[in-house]
C-alpha angles and dihedrals in degrees: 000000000000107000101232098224086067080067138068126234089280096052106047085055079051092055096022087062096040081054093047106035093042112012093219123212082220136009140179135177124193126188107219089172090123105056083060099048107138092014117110117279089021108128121221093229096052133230089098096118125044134163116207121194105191125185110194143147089239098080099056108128110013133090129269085252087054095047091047091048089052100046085043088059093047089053091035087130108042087053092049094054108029119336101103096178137008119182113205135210098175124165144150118251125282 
């Protein structure tokens, strides 16, 4: 898992609702905010671009439209407010 002080704010409610929402056997969160700097929807302080690979139970079962749609309701607000792009890798175990 991603440990949350190698993210900013943005970042750990990104982590702290995918815990709590899907318990995941295995979760990282990467802030790809940098490569995008300059580029629309980039925000100038950062934490505008992530990429989340889950691993959870919870997605046993559905489709990977299913499982995206799933992840995208749990962060509703963060994309509403500041999040421009997350890129998802999302599967069951195994």
């Amino acid at each position: 898992m991603t440990p949350d002080n190698a993210l900013g704010p943005v970042g750990q409610r990104i982590s702290a609702k995918l815990v709590h929402n899907f318990s995941p056997q295995a979760l990282e969160i990467i802030d790809e905010s940098h490569h995008h700097a300059g580029h629309a929807g980039a925000s100038a302080n950062g934490e505008s671009h992530f990429r989340v690979r889950i691993v959870a139970e919870a997605f046993r079962g559905k489709s990977r439209v299913e499982q995206h749609r799933m992840i995208n309701a749990a962060l509703a607000e963060e994309l509403r407010e500041r999040v421009h792009a997350l890129a998802i890798q999302s599967s069951a175990p195994g």
